[in-house]
C-alpha positions as CSV (number, residue, x, y, z in Angstrom):
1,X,97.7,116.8,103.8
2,X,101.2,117.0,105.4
3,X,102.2,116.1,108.9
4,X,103.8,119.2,109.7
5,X,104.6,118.7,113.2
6,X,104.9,114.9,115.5
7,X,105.8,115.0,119.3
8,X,106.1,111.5,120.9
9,X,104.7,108.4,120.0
10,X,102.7,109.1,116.8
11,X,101.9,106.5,113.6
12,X,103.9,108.8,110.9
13,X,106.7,111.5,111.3
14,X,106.4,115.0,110.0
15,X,106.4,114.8,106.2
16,X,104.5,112.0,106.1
17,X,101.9,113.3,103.1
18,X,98.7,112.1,101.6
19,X,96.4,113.5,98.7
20,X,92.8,113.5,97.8
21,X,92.1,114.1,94.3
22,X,88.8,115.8,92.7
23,X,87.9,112.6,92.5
24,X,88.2,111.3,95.8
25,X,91.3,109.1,95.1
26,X,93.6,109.0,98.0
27,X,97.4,108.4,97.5
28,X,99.5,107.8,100.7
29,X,98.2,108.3,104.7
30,X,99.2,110.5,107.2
31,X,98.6,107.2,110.2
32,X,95.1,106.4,109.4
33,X,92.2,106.0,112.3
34,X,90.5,109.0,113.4
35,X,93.5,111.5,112.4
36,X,93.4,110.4,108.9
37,X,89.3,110.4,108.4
38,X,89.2,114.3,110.3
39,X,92.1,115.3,107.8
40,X,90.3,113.1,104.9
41,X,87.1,115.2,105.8
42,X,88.7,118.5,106.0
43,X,90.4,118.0,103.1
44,X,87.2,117.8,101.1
45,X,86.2,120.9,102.3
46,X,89.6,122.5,101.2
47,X,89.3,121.0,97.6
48,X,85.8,122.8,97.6
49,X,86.4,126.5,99.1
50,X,90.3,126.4,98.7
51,X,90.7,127.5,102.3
52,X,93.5,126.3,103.4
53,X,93.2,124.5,106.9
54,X,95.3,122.7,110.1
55,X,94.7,120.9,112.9
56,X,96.4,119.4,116.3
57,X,95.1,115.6,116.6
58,X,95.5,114.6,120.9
59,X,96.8,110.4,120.5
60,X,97.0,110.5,123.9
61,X,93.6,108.7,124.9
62,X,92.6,105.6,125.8
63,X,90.7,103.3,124.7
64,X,87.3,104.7,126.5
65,X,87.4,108.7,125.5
66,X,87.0,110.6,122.5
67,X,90.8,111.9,121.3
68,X,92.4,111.2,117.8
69,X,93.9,108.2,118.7
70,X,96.2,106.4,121.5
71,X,99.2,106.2,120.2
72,X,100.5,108.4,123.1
73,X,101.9,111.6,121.0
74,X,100.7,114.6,119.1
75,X,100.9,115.5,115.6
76,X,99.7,119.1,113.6
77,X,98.6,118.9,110.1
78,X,98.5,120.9,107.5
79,X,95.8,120.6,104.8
80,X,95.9,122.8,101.7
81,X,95.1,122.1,98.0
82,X,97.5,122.3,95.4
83,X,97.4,123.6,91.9
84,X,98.7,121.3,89.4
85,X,99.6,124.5,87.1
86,X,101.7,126.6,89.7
87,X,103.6,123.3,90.5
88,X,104.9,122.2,87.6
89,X,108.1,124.0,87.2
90,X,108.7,122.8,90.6
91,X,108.3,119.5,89.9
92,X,110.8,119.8,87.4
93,X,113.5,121.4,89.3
94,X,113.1,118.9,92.0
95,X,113.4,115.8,89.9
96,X,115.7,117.3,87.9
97,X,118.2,117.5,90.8
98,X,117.3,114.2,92.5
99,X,118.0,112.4,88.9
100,X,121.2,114.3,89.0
101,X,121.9,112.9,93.1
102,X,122.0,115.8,94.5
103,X,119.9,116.6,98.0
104,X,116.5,118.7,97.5
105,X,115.7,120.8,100.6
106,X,112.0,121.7,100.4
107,X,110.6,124.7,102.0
108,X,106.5,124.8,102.0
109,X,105.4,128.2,102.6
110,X,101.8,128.8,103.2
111,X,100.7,132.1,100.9
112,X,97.4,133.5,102.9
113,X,95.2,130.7,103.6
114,X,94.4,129.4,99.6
115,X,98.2,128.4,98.3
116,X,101.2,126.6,99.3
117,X,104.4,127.0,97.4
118,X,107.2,124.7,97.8
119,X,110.3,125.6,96.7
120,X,114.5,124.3,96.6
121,X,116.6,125.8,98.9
122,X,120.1,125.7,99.1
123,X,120.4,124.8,102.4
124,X,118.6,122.8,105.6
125,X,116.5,124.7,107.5
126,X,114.6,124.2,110.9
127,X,110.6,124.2,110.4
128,X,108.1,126.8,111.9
129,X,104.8,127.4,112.2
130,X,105.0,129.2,109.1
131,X,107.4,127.1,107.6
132,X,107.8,123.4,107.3
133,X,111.1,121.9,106.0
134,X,112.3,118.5,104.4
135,X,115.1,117.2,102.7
136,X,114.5,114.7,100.3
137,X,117.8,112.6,99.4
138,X,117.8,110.7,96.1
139,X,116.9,107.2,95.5
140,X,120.2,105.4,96.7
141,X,122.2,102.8,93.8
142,X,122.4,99.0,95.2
143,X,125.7,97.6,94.3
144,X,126.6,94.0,94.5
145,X,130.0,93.0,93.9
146,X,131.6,89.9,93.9
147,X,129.1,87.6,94.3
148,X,130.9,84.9,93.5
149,X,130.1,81.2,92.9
150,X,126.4,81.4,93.9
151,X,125.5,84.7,92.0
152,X,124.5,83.1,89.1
C-alpha cells in the first residue's frame, strides 16, 4: 500500500508505504483510522486475486459524517502485491547504490492491474497517475568533532 498522491492536511505524505504479509503481518502505516483499515481490507483482497487496486480517501469530515477521516486533506492509494522473486534484483541495485551514497530515484510503474515494477532512474521525475516517483537519499553519517573536555 503506497500513498501515491496527498493534497492538504493529510496524516502521511505520498510515499508513505505499509505491507501486509501472507500472514497478516503489517510493517509500517499509511496514517491509520479509517484510511488505513479500508486499504488494510483491500489489501487482503489483492494478496488473494492479485488485482491490483486504488482508492481516494475524503479527510475532510467531521466528526458526525461518514468520510475517511478529518484531517482536512485528500490522499490516493495505491494497493498492489508484490512478488518477492521479480524484486530481488531490484533490491539489490537499490541498496547497492544507497550503500555506495548515491541518490536512488524510484519509478513504480503499474503493469496491467496484477504487477508493479519499481525501478532506478537516472534522474527525478514528476509523478502521474500512471507513474509515482521518489527519491530515496542515503542514510546520512553523524560526525562529532571536537567534543572536547566533556566528550568522554
Amino acid at each position: 500500500m503506497t500513498v501515491v498522491h496527498a493534497r492538504g492536511s493529510t496524516p502521511r505524505v505520498a510515499g508513505a508505504r505499509q505491507f501486509l504479509s501472507a500472514r497478516g503481518d503489517s510493517f509500517g502505516t499509511i496514517g491509520g483510522g479509517v484510511t488505513e483499515f479500508r486499504a488494510m481490507e483491500l489489501a487482503r483482497e489483492t494478496l488473494a486475486d492479485g488485482q491490483a487496486r486504488s482508492f481516494y480517501a475524503d479527510l475532510g469530515g467531521t466528526l458526525h459524517d461518514q468520510r475517511d477521516g478529518i484531517c482536512g486533506g485528500t490522499m490516493r492509494v495505491s494497493i498492489v502485491r508484490l512478488d518477492p522473486a521479480r524484486m530481488l534484483d531490484t533490491v539489490r541495485i537499490i541498496s547497492d547504490q544507497l550503500n555506495s551514497g548515491q541518490r536512488v530515484h524510484l519509478a513504480t510503474h503499474r503493469e496491467g492491474d496484477q504487477a508493479l515494477i519499481i525501478h532506478p532512474v537516472s534522474h527525478s521525475a514528476h509523478s502521474t497517475d500512471e507513474v509515482f516517483t521518489q527519491l530515496i537519499d542515503p542514510t546520512p553519517a553523524l560526525l562529532i568533532i571536537g567534543a572536547g573536555h566533556i566528550g568522554r
